[in-house]
N, CA, C and O atoms as a GROMACS GRO file, in nm:
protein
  576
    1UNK      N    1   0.080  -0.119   0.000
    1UNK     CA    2   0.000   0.000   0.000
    1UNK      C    3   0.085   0.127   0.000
    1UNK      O    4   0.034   0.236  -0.024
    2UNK      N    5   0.194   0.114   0.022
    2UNK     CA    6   0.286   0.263   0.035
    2UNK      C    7   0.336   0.313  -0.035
    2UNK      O    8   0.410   0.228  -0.083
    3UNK      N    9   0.355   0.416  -0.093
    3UNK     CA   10   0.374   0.487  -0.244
    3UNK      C   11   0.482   0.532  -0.248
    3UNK      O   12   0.494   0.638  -0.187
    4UNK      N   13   0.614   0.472  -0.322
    4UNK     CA   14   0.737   0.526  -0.290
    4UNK      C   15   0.720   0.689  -0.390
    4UNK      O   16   0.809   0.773  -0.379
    5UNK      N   17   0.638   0.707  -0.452
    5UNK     CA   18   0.652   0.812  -0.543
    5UNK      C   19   0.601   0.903  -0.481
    5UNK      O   20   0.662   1.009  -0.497
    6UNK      N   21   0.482   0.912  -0.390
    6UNK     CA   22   0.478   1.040  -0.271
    6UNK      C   23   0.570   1.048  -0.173
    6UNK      O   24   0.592   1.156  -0.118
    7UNK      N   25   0.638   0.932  -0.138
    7UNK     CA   26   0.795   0.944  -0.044
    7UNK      C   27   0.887   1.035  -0.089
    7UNK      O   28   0.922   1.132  -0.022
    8UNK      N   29   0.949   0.994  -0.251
    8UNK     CA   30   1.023   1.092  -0.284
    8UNK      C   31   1.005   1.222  -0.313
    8UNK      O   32   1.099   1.290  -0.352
    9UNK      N   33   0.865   1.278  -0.296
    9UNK     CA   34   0.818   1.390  -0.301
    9UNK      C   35   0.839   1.455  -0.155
    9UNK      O   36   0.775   1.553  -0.118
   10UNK      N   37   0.918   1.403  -0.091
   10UNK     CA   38   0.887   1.438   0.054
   10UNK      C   39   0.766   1.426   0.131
   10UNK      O   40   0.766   1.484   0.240
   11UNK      N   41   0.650   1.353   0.091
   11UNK     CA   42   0.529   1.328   0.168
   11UNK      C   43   0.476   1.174   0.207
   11UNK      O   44   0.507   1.077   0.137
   12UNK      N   45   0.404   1.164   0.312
   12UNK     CA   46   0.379   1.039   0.382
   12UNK      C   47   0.373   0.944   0.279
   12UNK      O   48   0.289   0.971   0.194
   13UNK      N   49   0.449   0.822   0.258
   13UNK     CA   50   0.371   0.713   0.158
   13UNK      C   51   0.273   0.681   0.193
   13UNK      O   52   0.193   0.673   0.101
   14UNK      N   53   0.223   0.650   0.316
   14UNK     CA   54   0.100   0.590   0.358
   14UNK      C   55   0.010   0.724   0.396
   14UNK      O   56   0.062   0.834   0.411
   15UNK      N   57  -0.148   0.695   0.411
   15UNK     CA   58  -0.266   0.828   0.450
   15UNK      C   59  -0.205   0.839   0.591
   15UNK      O   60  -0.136   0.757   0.652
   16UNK      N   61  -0.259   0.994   0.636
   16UNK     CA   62  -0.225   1.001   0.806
   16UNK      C   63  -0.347   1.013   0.788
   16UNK      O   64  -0.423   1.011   0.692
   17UNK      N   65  -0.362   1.037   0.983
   17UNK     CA   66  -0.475   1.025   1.019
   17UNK      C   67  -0.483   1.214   1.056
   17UNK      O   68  -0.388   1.264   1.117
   18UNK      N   69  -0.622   1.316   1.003
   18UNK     CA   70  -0.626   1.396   1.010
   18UNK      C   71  -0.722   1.469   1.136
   18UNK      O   72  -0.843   1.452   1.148
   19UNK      N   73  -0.677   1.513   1.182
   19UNK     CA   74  -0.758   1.554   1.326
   19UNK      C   75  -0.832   1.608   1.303
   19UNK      O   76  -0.836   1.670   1.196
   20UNK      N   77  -0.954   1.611   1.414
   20UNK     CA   78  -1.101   1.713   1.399
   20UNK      C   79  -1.077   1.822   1.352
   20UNK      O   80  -0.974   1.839   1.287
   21UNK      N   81  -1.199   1.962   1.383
   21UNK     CA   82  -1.186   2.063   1.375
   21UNK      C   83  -1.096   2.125   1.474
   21UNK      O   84  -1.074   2.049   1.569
   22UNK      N   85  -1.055   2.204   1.480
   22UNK     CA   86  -0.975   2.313   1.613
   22UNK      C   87  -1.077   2.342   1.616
   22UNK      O   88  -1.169   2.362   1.536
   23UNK      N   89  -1.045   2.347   1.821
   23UNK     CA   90  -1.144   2.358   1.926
   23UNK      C   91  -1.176   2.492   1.911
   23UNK      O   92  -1.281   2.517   1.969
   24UNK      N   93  -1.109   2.621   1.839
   24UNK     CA   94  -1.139   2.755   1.838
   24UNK      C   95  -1.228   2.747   1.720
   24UNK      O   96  -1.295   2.845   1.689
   25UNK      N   97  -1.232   2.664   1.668
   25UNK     CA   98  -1.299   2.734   1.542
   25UNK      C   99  -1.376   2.562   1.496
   25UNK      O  100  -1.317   2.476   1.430
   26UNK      N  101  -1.517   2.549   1.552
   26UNK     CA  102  -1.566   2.428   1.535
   26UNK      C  103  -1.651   2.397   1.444
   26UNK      O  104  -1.705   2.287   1.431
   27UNK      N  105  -1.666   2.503   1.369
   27UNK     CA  106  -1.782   2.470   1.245
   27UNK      C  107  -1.710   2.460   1.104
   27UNK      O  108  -1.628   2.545   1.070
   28UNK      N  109  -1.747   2.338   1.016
   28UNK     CA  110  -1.683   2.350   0.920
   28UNK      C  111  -1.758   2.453   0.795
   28UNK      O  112  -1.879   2.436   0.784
   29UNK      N  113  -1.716   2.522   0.734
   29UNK     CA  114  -1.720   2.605   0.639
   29UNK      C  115  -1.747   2.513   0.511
   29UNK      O  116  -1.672   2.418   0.487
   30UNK      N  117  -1.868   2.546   0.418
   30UNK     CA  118  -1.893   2.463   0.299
   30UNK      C  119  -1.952   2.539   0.223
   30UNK      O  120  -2.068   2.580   0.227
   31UNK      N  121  -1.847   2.561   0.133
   31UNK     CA  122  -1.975   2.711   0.037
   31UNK      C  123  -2.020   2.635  -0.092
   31UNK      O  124  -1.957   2.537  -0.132
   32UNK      N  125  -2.112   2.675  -0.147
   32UNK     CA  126  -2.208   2.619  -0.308
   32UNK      C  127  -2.237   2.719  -0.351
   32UNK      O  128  -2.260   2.832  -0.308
   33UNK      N  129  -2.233   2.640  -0.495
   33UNK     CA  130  -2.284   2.753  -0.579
   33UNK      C  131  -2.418   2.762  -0.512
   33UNK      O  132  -2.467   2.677  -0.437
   34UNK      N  133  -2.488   2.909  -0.562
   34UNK     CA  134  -2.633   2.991  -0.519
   34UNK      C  135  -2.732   2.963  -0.585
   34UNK      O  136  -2.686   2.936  -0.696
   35UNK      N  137  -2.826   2.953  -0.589
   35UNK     CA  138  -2.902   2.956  -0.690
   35UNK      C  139  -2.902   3.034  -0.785
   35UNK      O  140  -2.907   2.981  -0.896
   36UNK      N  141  -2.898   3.143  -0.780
   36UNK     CA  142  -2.880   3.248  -0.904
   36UNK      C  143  -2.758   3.310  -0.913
   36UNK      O  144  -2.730   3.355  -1.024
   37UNK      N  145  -2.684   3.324  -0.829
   37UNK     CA  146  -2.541   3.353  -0.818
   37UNK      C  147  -2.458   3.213  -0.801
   37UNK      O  148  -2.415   3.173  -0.693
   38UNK      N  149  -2.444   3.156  -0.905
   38UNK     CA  150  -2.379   3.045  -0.860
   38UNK      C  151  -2.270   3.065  -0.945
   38UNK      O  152  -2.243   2.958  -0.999
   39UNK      N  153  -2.184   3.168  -0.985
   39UNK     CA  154  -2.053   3.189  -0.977
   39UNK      C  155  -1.993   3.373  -0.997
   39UNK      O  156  -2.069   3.455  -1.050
   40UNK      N  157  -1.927   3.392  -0.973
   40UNK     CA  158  -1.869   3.563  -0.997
   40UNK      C  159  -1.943   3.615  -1.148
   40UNK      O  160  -1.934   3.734  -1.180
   41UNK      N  161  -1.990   3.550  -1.205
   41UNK     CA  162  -2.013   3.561  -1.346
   41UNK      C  163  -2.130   3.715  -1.326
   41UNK      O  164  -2.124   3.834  -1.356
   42UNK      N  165  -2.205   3.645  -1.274
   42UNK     CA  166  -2.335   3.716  -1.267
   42UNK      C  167  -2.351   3.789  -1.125
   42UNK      O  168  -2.449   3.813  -1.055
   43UNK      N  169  -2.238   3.808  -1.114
   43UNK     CA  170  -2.302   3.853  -0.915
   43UNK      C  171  -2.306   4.049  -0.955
   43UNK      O  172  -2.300   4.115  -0.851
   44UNK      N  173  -2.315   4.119  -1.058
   44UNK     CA  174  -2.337   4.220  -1.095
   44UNK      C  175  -2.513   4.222  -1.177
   44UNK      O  176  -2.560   4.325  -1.225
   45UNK      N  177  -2.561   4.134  -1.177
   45UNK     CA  178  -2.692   4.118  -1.246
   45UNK      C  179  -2.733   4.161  -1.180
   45UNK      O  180  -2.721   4.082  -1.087
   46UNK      N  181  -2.816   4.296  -1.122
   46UNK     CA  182  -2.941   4.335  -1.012
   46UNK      C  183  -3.040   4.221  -0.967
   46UNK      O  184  -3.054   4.176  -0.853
   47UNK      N  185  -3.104   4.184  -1.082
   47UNK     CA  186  -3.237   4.104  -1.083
   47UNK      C  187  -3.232   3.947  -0.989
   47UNK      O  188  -3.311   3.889  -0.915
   48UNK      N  189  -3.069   3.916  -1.050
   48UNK     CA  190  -2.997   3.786  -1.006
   48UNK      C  191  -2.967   3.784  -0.823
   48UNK      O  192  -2.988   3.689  -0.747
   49UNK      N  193  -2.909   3.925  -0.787
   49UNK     CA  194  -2.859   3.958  -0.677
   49UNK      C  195  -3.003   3.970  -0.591
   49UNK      O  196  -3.016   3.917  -0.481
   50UNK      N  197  -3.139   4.070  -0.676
   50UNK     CA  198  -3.265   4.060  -0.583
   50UNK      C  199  -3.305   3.906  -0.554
   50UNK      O  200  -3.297   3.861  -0.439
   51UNK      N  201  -3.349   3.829  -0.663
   51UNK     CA  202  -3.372   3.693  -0.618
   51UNK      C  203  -3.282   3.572  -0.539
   51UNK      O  204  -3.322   3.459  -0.508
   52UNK      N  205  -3.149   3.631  -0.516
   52UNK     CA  206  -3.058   3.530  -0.454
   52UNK      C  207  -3.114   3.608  -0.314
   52UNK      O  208  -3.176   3.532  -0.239
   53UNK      N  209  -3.104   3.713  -0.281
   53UNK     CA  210  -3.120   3.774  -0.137
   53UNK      C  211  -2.944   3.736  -0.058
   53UNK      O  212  -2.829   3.718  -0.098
   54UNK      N  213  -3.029   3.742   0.095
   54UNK     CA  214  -2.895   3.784   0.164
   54UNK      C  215  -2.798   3.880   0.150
   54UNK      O  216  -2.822   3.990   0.098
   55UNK      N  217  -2.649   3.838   0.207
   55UNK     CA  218  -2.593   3.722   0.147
   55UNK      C  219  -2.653   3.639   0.298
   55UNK      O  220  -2.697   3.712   0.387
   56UNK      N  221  -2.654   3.494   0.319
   56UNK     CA  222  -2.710   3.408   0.418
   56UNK      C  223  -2.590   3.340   0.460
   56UNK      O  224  -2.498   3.327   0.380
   57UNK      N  225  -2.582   3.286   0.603
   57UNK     CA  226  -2.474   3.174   0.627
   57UNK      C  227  -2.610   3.145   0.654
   57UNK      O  228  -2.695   3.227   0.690
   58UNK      N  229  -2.634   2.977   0.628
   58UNK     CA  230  -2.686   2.900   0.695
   58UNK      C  231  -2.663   2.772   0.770
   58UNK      O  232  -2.612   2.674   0.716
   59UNK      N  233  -2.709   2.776   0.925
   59UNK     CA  234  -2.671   2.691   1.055
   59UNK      C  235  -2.781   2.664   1.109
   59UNK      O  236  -2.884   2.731   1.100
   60UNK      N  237  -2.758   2.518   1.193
   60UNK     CA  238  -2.791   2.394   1.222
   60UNK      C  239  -2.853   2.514   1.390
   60UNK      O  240  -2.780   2.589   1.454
   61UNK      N  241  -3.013   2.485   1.414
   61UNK     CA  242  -3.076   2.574   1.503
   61UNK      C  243  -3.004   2.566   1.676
   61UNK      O  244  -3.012   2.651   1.764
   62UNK      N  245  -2.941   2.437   1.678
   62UNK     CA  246  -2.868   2.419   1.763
   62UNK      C  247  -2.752   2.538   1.816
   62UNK      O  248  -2.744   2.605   1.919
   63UNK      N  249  -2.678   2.528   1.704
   63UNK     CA  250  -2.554   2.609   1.689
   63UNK      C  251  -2.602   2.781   1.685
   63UNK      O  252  -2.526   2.861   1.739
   64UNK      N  253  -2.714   2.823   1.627
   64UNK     CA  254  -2.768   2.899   1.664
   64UNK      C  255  -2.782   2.933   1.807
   64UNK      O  256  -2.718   3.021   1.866
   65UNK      N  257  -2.855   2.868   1.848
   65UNK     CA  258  -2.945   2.870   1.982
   65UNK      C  259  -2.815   2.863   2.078
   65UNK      O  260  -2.811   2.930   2.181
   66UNK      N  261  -2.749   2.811   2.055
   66UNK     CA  262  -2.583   2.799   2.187
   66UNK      C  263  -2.484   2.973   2.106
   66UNK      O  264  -2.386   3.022   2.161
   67UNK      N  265  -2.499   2.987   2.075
   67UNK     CA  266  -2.463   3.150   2.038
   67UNK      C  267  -2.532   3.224   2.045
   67UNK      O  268  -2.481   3.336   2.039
   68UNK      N  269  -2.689   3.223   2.060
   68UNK     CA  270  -2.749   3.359   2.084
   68UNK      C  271  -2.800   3.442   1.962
   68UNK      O  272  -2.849   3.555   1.956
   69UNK      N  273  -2.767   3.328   1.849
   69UNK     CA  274  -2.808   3.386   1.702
   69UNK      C  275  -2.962   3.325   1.686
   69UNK      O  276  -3.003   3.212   1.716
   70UNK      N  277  -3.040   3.447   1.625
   70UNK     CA  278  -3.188   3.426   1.567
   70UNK      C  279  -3.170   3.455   1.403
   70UNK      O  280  -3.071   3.499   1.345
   71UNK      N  281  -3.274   3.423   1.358
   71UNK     CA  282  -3.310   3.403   1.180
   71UNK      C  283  -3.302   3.504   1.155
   71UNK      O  284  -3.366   3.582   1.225
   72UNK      N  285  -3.221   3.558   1.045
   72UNK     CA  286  -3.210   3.677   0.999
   72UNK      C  287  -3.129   3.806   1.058
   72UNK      O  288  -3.120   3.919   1.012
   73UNK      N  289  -3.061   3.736   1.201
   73UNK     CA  290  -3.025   3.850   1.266
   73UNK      C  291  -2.830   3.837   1.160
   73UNK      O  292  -2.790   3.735   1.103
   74UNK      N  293  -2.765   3.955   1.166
   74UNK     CA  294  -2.642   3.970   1.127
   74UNK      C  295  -2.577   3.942   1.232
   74UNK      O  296  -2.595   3.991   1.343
   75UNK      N  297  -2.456   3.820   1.185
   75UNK     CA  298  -2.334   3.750   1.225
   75UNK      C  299  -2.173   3.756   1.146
   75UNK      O  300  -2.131   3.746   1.030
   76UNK      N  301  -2.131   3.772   1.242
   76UNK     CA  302  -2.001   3.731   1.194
   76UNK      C  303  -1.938   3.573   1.205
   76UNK      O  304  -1.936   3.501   1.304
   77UNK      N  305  -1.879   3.540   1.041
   77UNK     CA  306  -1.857   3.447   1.059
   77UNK      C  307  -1.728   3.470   1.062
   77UNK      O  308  -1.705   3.561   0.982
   78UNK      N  309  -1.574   3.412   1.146
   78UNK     CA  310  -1.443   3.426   1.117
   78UNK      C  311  -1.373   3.304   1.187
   78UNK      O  312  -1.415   3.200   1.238
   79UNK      N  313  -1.281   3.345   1.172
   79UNK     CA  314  -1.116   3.237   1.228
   79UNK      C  315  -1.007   3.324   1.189
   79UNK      O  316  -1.010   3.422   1.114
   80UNK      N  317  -0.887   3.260   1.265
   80UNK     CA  318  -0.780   3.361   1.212
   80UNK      C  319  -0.744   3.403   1.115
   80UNK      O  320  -0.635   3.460   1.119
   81UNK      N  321  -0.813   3.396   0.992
   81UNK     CA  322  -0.748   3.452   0.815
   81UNK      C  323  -0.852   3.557   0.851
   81UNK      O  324  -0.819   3.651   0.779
   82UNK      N  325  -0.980   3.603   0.933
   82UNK     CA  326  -1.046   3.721   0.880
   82UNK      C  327  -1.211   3.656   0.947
   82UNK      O  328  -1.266   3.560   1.002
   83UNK      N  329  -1.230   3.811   0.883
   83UNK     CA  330  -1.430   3.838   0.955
   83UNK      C  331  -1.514   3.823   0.824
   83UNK      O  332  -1.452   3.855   0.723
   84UNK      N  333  -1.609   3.793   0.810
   84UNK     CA  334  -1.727   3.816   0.710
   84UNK      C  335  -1.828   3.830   0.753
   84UNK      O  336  -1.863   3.729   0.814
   85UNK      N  337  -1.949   3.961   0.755
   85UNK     CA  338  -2.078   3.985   0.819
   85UNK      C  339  -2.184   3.916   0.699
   85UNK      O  340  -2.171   3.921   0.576
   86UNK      N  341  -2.282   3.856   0.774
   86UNK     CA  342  -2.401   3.791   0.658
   86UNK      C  343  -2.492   3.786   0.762
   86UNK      O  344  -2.480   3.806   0.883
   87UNK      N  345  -2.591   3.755   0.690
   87UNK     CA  346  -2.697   3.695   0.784
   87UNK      C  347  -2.743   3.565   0.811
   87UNK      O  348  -2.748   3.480   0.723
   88UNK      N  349  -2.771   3.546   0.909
   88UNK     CA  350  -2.837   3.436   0.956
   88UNK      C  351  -2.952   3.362   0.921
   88UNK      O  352  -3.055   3.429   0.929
   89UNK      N  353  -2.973   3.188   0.866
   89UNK     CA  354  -3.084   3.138   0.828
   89UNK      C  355  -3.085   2.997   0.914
   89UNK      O  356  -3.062   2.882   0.876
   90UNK      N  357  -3.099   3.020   0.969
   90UNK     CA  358  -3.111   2.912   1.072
   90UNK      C  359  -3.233   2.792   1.057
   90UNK      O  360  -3.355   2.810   1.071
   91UNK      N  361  -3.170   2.680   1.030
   91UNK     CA  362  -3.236   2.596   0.942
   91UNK      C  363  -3.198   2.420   0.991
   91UNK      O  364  -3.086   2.399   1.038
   92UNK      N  365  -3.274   2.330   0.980
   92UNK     CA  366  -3.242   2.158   1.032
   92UNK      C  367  -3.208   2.158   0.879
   92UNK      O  368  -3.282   2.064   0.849
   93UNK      N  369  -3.161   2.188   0.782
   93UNK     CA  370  -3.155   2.164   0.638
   93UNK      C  371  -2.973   2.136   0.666
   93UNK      O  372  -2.910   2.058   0.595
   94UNK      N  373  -2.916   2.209   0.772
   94UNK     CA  374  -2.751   2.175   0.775
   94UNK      C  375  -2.746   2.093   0.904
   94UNK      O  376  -2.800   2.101   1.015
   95UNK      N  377  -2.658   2.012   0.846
   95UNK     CA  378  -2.588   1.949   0.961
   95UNK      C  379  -2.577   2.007   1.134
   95UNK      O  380  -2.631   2.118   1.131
   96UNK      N  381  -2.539   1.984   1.257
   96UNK     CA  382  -2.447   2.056   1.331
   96UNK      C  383  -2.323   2.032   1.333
   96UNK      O  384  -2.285   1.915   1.339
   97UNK      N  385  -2.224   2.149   1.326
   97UNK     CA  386  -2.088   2.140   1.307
   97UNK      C  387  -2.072   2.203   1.183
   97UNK      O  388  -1.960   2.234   1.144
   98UNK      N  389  -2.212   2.234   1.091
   98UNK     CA  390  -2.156   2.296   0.963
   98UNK      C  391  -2.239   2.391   0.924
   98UNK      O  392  -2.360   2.385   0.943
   99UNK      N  393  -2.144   2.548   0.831
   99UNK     CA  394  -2.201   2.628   0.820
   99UNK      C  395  -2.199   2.609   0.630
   99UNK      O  396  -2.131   2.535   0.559
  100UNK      N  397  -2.294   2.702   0.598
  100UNK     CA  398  -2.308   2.666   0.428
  100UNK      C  399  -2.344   2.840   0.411
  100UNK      O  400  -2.430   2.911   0.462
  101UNK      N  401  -2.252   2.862   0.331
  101UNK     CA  402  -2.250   2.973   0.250
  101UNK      C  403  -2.282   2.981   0.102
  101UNK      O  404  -2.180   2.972   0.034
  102UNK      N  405  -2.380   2.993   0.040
  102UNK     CA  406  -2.407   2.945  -0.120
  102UNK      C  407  -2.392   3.081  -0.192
  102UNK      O  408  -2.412   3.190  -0.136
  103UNK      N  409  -2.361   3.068  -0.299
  103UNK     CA  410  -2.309   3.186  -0.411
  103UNK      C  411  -2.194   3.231  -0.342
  103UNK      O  412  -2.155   3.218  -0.225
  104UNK      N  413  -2.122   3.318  -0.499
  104UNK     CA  414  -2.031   3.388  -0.423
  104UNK      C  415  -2.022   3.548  -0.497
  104UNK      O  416  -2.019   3.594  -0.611
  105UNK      N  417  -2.020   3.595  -0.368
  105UNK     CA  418  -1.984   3.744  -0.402
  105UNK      C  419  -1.940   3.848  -0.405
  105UNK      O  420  -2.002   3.869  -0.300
  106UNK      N  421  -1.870   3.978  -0.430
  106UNK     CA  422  -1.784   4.049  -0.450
  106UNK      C  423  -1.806   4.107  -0.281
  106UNK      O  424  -1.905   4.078  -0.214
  107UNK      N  425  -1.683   4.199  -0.227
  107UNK     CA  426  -1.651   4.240  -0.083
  107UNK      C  427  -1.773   4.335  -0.032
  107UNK      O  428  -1.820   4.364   0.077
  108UNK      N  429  -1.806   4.375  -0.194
  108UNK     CA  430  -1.914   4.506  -0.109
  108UNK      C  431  -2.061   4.476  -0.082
  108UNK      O  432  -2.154   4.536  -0.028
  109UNK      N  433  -2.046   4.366  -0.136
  109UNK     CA  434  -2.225   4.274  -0.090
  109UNK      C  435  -2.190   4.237   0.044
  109UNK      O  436  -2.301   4.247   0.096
  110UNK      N  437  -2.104   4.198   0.145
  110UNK     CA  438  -2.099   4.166   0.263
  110UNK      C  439  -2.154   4.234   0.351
  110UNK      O  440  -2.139   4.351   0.316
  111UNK      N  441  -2.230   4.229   0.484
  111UNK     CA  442  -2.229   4.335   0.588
  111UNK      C  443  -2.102   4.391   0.629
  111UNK      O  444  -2.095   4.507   0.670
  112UNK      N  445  -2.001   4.313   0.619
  112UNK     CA  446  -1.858   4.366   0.702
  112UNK      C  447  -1.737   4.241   0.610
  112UNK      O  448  -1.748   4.128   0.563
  113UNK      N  449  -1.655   4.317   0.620
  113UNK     CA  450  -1.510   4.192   0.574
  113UNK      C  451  -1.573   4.168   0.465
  113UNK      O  452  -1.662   4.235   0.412
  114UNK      N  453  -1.505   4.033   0.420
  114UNK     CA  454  -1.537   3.985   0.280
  114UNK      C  455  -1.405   3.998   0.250
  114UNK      O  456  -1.312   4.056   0.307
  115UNK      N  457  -1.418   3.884   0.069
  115UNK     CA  458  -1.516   3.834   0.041
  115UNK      C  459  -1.488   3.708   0.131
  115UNK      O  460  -1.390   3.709   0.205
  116UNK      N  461  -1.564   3.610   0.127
  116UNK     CA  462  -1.571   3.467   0.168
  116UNK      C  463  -1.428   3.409   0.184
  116UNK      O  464  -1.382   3.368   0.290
  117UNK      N  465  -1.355   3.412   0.054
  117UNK     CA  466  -1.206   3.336   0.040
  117UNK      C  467  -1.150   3.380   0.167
  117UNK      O  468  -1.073   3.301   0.221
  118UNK      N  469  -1.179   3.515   0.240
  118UNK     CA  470  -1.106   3.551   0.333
  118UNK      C  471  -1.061   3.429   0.440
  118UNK      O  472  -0.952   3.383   0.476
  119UNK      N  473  -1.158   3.410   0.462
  119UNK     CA  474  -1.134   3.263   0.553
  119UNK      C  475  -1.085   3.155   0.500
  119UNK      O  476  -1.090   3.054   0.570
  120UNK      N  477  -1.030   3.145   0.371
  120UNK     CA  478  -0.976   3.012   0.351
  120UNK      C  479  -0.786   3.036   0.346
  120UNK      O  480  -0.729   3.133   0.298
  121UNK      N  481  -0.726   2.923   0.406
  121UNK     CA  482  -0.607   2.868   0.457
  121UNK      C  483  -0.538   2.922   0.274
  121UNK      O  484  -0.603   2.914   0.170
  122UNK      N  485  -0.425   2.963   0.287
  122UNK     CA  486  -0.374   3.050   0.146
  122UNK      C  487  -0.302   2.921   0.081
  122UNK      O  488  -0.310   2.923  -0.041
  123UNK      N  489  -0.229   2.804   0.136
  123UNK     CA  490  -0.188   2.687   0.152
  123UNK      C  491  -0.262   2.613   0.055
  123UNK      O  492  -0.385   2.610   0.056
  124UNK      N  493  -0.176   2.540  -0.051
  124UNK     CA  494  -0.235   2.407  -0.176
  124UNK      C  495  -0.188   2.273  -0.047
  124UNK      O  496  -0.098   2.264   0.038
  125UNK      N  497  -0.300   2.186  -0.090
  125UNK     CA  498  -0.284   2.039  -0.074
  125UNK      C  499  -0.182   1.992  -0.074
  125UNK      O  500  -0.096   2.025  -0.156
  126UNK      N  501  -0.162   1.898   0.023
  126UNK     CA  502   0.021   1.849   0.015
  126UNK      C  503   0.039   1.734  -0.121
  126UNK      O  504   0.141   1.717  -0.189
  127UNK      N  505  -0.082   1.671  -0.132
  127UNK     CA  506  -0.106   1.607  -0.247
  127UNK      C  507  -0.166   1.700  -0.366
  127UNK      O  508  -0.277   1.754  -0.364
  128UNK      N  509  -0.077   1.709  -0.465
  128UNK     CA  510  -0.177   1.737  -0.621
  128UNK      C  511  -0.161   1.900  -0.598
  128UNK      O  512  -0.182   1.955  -0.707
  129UNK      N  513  -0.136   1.985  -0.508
  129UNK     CA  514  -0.128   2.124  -0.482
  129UNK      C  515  -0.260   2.176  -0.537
  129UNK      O  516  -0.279   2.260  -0.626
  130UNK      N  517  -0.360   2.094  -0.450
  130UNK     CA  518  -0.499   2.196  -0.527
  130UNK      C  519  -0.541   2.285  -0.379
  130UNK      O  520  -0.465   2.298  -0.283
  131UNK      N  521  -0.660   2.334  -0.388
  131UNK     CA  522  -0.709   2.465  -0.326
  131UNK      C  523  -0.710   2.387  -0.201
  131UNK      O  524  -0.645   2.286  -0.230
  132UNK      N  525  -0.750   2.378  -0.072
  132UNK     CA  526  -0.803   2.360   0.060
  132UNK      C  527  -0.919   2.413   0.104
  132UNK      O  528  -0.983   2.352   0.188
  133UNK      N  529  -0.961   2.526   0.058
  133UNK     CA  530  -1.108   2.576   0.080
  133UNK      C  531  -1.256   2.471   0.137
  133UNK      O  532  -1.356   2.519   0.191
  134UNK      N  533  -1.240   2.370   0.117
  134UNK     CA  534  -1.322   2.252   0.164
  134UNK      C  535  -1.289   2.194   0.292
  134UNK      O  536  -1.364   2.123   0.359
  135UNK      N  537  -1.148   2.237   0.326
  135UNK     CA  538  -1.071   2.211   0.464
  135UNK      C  539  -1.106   2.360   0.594
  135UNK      O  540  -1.044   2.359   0.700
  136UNK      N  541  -1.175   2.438   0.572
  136UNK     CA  542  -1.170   2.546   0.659
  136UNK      C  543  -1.252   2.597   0.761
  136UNK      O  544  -1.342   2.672   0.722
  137UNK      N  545  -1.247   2.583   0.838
  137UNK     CA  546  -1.294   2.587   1.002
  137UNK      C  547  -1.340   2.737   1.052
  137UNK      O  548  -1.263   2.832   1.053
  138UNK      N  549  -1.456   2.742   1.087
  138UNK     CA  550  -1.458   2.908   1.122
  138UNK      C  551  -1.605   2.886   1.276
  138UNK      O  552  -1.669   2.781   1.276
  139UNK      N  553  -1.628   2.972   1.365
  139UNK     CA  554  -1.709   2.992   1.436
  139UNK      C  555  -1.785   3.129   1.395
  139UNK      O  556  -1.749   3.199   1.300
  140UNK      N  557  -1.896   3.158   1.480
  140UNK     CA  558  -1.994   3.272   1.418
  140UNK      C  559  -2.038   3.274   1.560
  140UNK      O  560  -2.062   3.191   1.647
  141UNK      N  561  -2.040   3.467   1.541
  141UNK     CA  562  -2.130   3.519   1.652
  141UNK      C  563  -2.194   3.624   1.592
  141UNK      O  564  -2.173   3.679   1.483
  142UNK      N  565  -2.291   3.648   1.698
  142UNK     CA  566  -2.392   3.815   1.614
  142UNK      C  567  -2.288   3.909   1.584
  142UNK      O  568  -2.204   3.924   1.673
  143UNK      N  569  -2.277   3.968   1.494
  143UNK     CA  570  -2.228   4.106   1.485
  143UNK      C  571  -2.296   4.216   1.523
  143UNK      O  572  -2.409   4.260   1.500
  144UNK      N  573  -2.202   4.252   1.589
  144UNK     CA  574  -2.155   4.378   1.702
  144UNK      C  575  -2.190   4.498   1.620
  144UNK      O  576  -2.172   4.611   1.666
   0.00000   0.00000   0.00000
């Protein structure tokens, strides 16, 4: 099973084992395309931007309810790369432990910070050097 060709790359031949979330930052981050903003393409369309609304994080009512966040109220979501203000949709549609950010959009649609990438690790994969953005950990409280 051990891959001498990721060895000589300097990396594990065999999988490690990858630890939970950090205890500072326990929600995993999962963004999708939007429904109508489902890429930079169109996030200048008015019509596109009225029917997408928000921008929304949406969280598991739990994770809500243990922070003090209600539906619709403005949160910050962050970790150490940065802040992003959105609002709140508090929903059993996500997991607990995970927040979902759908569409993506330019810094000045945010309540605060922005854009989104802010929070992702600047760091490629030790395998294949692709993005990590699917790896990124953030907590949320109301904004202040």
């Amino acid at each position: 099973m051990a891959c001498p060709e990721l060895a000589a790359r300097g990396l594990p031949d065999l999988p490690d084992y990858v630890p939970p979330a950090p205890a500072a930052y326990p929600l995993r981050l999962v963004t999708a395309p939007g429904h109508h903003l489902h890429h930079s393409v169109f996030v200048d369309v008015a019509s596109l931007q009225h029917d997408e609304g928000g921008p929304w994080v949406r969280l598991h009512p739990d994770e809500a309810t243990s922070r003090g966040i209600s539906q619709g109220q403005g949160v910050a979501l962050y970790n150490d790369a940065g802040v992003v203000g959105l609002y709140a949709r508090v929903t059993a549609d996500v997991m607990p432990g995970i927040v979902v950010v759908e569409g993506h959009r330019p810094r000045s649609q945010y309540l605060s910070g922005g854009p989104l990438n802010v929070l992702c690790a600047a760091h490629y994969s030790d395998l294949g050097e692709g993005a990590t953005y699917q790896d990124t950990w953030v907590d949320i409280r109301p904004l202040a």
